[in-house]
N, C-alpha and C positions, 0 to 999 in steps of 0.2 A: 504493500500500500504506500511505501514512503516514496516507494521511486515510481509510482505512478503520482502519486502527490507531488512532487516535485516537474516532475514533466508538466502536469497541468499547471502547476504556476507559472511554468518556460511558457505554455501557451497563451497564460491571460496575460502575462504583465510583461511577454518578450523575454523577459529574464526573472530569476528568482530577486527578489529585493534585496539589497544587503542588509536591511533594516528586522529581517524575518528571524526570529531567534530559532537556535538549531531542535529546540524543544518545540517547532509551531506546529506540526502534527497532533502529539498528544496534547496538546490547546485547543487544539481547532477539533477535534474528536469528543474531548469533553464538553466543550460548549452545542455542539449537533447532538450529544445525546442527552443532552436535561429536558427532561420534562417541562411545560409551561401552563401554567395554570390549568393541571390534570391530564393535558395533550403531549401524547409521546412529542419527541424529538424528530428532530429532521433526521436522524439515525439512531435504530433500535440494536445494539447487541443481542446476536442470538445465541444461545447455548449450540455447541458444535458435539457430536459425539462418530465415532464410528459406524458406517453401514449397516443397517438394521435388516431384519427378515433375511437373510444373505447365507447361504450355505458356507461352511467351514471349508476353507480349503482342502486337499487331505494327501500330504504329504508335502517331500522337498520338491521342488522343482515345479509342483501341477497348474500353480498361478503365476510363473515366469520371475517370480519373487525368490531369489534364494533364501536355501533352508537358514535359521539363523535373522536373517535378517526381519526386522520391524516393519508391519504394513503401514503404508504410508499413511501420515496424519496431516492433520490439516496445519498449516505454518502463517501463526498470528492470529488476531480474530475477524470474526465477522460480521457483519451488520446489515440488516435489510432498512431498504431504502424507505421513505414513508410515499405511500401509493398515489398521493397527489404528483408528487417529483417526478416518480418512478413513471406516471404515463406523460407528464409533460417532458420529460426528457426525450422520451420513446417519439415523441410527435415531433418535438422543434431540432432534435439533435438527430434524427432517424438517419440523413442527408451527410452526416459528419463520419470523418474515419478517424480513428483514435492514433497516438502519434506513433510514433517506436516505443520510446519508452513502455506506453501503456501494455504493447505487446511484450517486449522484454519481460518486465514486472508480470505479466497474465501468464508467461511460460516457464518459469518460474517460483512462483508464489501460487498460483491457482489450484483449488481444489483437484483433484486427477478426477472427477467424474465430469469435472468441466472443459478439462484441455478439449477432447473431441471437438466438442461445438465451438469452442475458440478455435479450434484450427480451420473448421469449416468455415466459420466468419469470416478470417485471415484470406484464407485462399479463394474466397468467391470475392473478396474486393481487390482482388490482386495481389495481395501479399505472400507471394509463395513461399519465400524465405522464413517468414514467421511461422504462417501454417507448416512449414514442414516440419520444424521446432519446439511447434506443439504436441502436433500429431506421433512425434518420433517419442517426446516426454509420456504422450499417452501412452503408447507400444509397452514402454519402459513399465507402465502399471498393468499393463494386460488386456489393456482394451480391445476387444478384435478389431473393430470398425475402423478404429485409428489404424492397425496396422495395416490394414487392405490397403485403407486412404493413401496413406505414405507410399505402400509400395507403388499403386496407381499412379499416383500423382510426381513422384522420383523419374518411373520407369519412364514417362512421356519427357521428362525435364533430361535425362542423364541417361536413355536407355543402357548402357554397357557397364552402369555401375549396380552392383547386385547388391550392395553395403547394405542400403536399408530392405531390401529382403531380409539377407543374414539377421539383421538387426530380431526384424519382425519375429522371423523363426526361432530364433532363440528365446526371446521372450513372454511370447504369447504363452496364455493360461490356455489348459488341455483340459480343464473339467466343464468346458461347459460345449455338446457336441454340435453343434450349431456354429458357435465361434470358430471352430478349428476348420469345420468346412468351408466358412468363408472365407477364411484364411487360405487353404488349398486352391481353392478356387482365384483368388488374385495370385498365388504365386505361379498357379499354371498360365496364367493370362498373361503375368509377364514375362515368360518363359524360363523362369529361375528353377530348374530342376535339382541342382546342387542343395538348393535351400527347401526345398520338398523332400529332400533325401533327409537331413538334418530334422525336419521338424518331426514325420517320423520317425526318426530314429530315438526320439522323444517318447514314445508310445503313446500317441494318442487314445487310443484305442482299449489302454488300460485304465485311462485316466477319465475317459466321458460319463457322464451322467447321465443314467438313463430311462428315467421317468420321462422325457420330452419328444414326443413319437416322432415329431414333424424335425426337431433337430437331429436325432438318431439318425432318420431316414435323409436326411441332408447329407451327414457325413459318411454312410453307405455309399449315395451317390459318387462324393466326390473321392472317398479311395477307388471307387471302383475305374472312377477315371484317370487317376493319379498308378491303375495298377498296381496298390496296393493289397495285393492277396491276402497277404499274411495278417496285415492290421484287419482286413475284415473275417476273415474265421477269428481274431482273436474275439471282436467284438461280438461276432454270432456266437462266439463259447460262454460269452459274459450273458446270454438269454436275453436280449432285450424286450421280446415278444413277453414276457411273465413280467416285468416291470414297467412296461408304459403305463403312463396314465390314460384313465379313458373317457376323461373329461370333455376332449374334442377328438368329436370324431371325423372330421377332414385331417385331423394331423393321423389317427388311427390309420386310416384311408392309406394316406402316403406312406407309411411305414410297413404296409402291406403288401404294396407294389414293391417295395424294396427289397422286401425279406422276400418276395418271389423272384424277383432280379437277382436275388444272391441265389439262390435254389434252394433255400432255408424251408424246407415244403412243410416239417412239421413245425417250425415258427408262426408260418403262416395259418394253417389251423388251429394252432392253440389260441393266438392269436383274433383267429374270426372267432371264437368261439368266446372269448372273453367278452368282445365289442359288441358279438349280439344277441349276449344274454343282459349285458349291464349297461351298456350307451342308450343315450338320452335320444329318447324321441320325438321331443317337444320342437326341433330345428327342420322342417324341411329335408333341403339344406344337404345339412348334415346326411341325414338319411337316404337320400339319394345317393350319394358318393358312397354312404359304404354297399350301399346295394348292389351299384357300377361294378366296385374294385372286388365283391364277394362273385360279379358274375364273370369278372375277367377273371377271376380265380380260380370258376369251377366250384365253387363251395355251395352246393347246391344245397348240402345240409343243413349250410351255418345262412343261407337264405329264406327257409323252408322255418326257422328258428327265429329268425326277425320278424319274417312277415310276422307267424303265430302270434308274434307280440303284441298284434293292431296297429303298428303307426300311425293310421288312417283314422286314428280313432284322437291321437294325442297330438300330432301334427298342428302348431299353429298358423292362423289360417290369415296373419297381417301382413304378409309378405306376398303379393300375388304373385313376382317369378320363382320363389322357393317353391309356393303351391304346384306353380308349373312343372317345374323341374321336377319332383316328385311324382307328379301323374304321370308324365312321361315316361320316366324310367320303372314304375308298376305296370304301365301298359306293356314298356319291353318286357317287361321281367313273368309277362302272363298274368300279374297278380288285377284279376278281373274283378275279383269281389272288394279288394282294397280300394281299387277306382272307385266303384260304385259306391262305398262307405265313404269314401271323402269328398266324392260331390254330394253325399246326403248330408254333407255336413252344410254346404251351402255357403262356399268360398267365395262366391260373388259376393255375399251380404257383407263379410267381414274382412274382407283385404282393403290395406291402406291405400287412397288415394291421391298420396303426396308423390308418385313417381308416375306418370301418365305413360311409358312406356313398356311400365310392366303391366300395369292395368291391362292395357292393347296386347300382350302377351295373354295374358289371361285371357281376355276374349275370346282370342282366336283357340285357344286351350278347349273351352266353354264349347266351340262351334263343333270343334273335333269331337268332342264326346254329345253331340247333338242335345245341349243342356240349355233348351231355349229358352226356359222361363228364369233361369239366370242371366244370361245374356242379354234378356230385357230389362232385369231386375240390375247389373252393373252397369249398363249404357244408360239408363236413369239416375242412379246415383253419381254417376260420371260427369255426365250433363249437369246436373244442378250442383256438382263440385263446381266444375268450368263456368258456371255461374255466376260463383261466388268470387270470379277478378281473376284467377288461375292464369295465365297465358299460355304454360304449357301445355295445361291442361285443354283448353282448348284449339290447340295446333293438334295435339296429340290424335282428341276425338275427333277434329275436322280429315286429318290426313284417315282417319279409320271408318268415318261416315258411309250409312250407305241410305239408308230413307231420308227422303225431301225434306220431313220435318223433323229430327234433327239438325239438319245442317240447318236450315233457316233458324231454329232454337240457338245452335251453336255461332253463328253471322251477328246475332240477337247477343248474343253474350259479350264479342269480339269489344263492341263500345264501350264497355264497362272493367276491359281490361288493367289490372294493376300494372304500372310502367314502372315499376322499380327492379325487374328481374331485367337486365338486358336480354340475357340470353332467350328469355319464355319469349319476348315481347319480338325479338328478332324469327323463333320458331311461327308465331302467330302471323307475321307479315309475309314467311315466307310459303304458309300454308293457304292465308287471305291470298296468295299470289298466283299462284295452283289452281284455286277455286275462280278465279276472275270476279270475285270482291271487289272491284276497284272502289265503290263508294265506302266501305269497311274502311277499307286502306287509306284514304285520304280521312276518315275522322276520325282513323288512331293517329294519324302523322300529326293531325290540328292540333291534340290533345303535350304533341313536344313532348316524345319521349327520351328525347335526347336531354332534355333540362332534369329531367327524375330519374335518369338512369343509375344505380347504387351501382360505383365504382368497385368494387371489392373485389368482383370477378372479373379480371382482365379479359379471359375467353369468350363470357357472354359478351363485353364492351366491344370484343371483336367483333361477332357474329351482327350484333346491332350495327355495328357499320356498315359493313358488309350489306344486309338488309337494306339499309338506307340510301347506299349508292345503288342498289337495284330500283330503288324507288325514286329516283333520282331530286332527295331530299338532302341539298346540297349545304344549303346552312345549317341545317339540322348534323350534316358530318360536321362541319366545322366546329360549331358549339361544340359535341360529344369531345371530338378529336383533343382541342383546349383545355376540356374538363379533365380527360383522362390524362394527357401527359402532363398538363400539373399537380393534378391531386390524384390521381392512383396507388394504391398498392402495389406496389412490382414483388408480388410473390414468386407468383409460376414463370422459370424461363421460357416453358412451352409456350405461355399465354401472352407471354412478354414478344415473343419471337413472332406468333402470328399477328399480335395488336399492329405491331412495326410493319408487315406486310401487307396488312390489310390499311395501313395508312400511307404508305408508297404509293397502292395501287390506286386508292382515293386520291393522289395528288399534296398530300398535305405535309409538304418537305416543311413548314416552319415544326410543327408539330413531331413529325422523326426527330429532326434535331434537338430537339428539347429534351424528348423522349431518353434520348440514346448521351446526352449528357448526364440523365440520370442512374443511369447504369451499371459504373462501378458501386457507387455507395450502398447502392440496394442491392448490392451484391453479385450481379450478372456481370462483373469482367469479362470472360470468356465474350462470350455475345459483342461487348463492346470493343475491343479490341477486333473482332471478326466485320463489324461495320466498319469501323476508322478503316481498316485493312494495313495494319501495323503489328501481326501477330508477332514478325519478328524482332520488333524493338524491344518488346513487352515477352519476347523468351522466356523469359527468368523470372516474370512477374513485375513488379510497379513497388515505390517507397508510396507514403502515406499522400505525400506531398503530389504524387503523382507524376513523380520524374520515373525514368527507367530502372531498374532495379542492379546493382552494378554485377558482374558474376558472382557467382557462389556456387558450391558442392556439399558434399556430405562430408565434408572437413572442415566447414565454417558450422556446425552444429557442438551444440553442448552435447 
C-alpha cells in the first residue's frame, strides 16, 4: 500500500511534497478510518483470515507449494472501501489506467486469489509486462488459470522460450483434476512436450480428487490426448466411477463417455447404475443427457431403471427447451407412455415466457405430438405476454404466426412496444419488415427508439443499428451511434467488434473514432491496436502512459 500511496501522490501533486512526513501513510489511514458521528469511515478494516471451506492439501509437492514451507498469507492489512466511493470511483475513474507503480505494489503485495484478475486487467489494457508478473506470481500459488494464461500469452510474445511453461509445470497444484487438465491442454497448445513430460512425471493422477465427475472426465480426456496411458489406468485403478458425486448429472453424463472412451466397461455400469437409481429428476435437462449417454452406452438396463422412476412425472415444467429436449429424446428412446405422462402434465400452461425462442420450440414440440388444445392454450398466453410491451416476444410470435388474427393481434401489440431492449426492438423491426408492416414500422420509428435504447448490451445496440439503416432512419443512427460511443459499456469484445462494424458500414467514422479511442482503458487493446494497424509497435504490449513498451523477456520477471 505505501508504494502505491506514494505513486498516487507522484500522480496528484507531480511529485511527492517535501513537506509530507515519512509517517503520512499511517496518518492519512487513521484519519479515513474514524468513524463520524456513528458513520463508518471512508475506510473500514476488515478482519483477514485464511481460505475457508477449502480442502486440505495432502501431501508435499500436490499444491506446487513445497513441503515445509508456509501457505501464503496475506502481507499488511486490509480495508474495504465505503460503497458511495467505491461506485463513484468505478464510474468517473472507469477510463483511467493505474500507473506502474500501482502495478509493481499489486504484484507484489496483493492477495494471491487476486493476482489472476490483476493480470487479466494488466494484459487487456496493454500491459503485458505487468500481466505476465502477475500471472507468473499466480503460477507460483497454484493457480491453474494463471498458469495457462502465462503460458498462452508468453508463447505468442516469445514462442521459443518454454521458461514459463517449465515454470507453470512445476508449480501447478495436482489435486484438483480439472486444473491439471487445463493445464495439459495449454501446454499441448503450445507445443511444450518437454514440460508435459515433467508435469506428469508429477503424478497427476495420484494426486486428483475425485468427487468432480465433469473435472475427472476432463483430465481423462486430456491424458488421453497427451498419450498418457499409464496416468490413466492409474486413475481408473483409483475407481473414480464409486466416488463421483451425483449431484449433476450433465457432469455424471461426461464422465460416462469417458470411462467408455477409456474401455472402463464395468466403471461405466457401476456407474449408470448409481446415477439412475439416485440423480435428480426434477432438471429436464439433466435427464435427457443421461438418457442420451445410457443409450450411447447400450445400458439398456440402467435405462429401463430411470425411466421406472417416472421422470415424466417430476420433471419441471418452467423451462420450455429443457421440456423439449426431454420429449424428444423419450420419443427416441421409445418411452411412449412417459410422453404421454408429461404432456398430461400440461407444459404449455407452465413454461416461462421470458425467452420467446424457446416458447417457438415448444410449439413446434406441441405440433409434433399433435397437442392442439395446448398449442392454442401457449399461442394465447404468448400473445397476451407480447402484449404486455415484450418486443421479442412479439418478433418471436410474429416470425411463428400463422392465423390472420393473431398476426393483426400481434401488428396491434407492435405500438405498445417497450424500446429499452435494443436488441427485442431491432428483432421487432426486423420481423415488422418480413411482414410489410410499413405503417407499424414508421410508429415505432416516431416513438425514437434510438433516444430509450438501454446501452448495456453492446450486441442488441448493434443489431438496433443495423435495423435502423435498413429502415433508412438516418438521424435516429446518429443519435444511437453518439449515445453508445460515449456512454456505453465496453464489456463484450464480440459486441464491441460488431458495434465498430456495424458503425463503419452506417458511415459514422466520427463515432468509430471515438469509439476505438476508448479501447484500451476498457480493456480491448488487442482490438485497438488491430484498428490503428500498429500491432507491431505495440509487440511487447504498451506502458500506462501509452508509449511502447520497451523489450522485455522472462529474465526481467521476479
Amino acid at each position: 500500500m505505501e508504494i502505491a500511496g506514494d505513486s498516487l501522490l507522484d500522480e496528484v501533486c507531480g511529485r511527492k511534497p517535501a513537506a509530507v512526513d515519512s509517517d503520512w501513510l499511517s496518518k492519512a489511514l487513521a484519519y479515513v478510518t474514524t468513524p463520524c458521528n456513528g458513520i463508518p469511515g471512508i475506510l473500514t478494516p476488515i478482519t483477514t483470515s485464511g481460505p475457508r471451506n477449502q480442502r486440505t492439501r495432502r501431501g508435499p509437492g500436490a499444491s506446487g507449494i513445497p513441503a515445509g514451507r508456509p501457505a501464503p498469507s496475506l502481507q499488511g492489512p486490509r480495508y474495504l472501501l465505503a460503497d458511495y466511493l467505491d461506485q463513484h470511483g468505478r464510474h468517473h475513474r472507469a477510463g483511467t489506467i493505474p500507473p506502474i507503480d500501482f502495478w509493481t505494489a499489486a504484484a507484489h503485495h496483493a492477495h494471491p486469489t487476486d493476482l489472476t484478475e490483476l493480470g487479466d486487467a494488466a494484459w487487456n489494457r496493454g500491459l503485458y509486462r505487468d500481466a505476465a508478473q502477475l500471472h507468473k506470481h499466480a503460477t507460483t500459488h497454484g493457480n491453474p488459470r494463471a498458469a495457462v494464461t502465462l503460458i498462452g500469452h508468453l508463447h505468442v510474445l516469445h514462442p521459443t522460450d518454454h521458461r514459463p511453461a517449465q515454470w507453470a509445470a512445476a508449480h501447478a497444484a495436482l489435486d484438483d483434476p480439472g486444473a491439471v487438465a487445463w493445464l495439459l491442454n495449454g501446454l499441448r497448445r503450445a507445443g511444450a512436450d518437454e514440460q508435459i513430460t515433467a508435469l506428469l512425471a508429477r503424478d497427476p493422477a495420484a494426486h486428483a480428487s475425485l468427487d468432480n465427475p465433469h473435472a475427472v472426465a476432463w483430465l481423462l480426456n486430456e491424458l488421453r490426448e497427451a498419450g498418457a496411458h499409464e496416468q490413466i489406468t492409474a486413475l481408473l485403478a483409483r475407481d473414480p466411477a464409486a466416488h463421483a458425486s451425483l449431484d449433476n448429472p450433465h457432469a455424471v453424463t461426461r464422465l460416462l463417455k469417458e470411462l467408455r472412451e477409456a474401455g472402463a466397461h464395468e466403471q461405466v455400469t457401476a456407474l449408470a447404475e448409481r446415477a439412475t437409481a439416485h440423480a435428480a429428476l426434477d432438471n429436464p435437462s439433466d435427464v435427457a443427457e443421461l438418457l442420451k449417454e445410457l443409450r450411447g452406452a447400450g445400458a439398456h438396463k440402467q435405462i429401463t431403471a430411470l425411466l421406472a422412476r417416472d421422470p415424466a412425472a417430476h420433471a419441471s415444467l418452467n423451462n420450455p427447451y429443457a421440456v423439449v429436449w426431454l420429449l424428444h429424446v423419450l420419443w427416441e428412446a421409445g418411452a411412449h407412455e412417459q410422453v404421454t405422462a408429461l404432456l398430461a402434465r400440461d407444459p404449455a400452461a407452465h413454461a416461462s415466457l421470458n425467452n420467446p425462442p424457446d416458447v417457438t420450440e415448444l410449439l413446434q414440440a406441441l405440433r409434433e405430438a399433435d397437442a392442439h388444445e395446448q398449442i392454442t392454450a401457449l399461442t394465447e398466453r404468448a400473445t397476451a405476454h407480447a402484449a404486455l410491451g415484450n418486443p421479442y416476444a412479439i418478433a418471436e410470435l410474429l416470425r411463428d404466426a400463422g392465423a390472420h388474427e393473431q398476426i393483426t393481434a400481434l401488428l396491434a401489440c407492435a405500438g405498445h412496444a417497450a424500446l429499452d431492449n435494443p436488441g427485442g426492438v431491432a428483432e421487432l423491426l426486423k420481423e415488422l419488415r418480413k411482414a410489410g408492416a410499413h405503417e407499424q414500422i414508421t410508429a415505432l420509428l416516431a416513438r425514437d427508439p434510438a433516444a430509450h435504447a438501454s446501452l448495456d448490451n453492446m450486441g442488441g445496440v448493434a443489431k438496433l443499428l443495423k435495423e435502423l439503416r435498413e429502415a433508412e432512419a438516418h438521424e435516429q443512427i446518429t443519435a444511437l451511434a453518439e449515445r453508445a460511443t460515449a456512454h456505453a459499456a465496453l464489456d463484450s469484445r464480440g459486441e464491441v467488434a460488431w458495434l465498430l462494424q456495424v458503425l463503419r458500414r452506417a458511415g459514422a467514422h466520427k463515432p468509430v473514432t471515438a469509439l476505438t479511442e476508448r479501447l484500451p482503458a476498457a480493456g480491448h487493446f488487442d482490438r485497438f491496436i488491430e484498428l490503428k494497424g500498429n500491432q507491431e509497435r505495440f509487440r511487447l504490449g504498451r506502458e500506462p502512459d501509452g508509449s511502447a513498451a520497451p523489450s522485455w523477456t522472462w529474465n526481467d520477471m521476479d
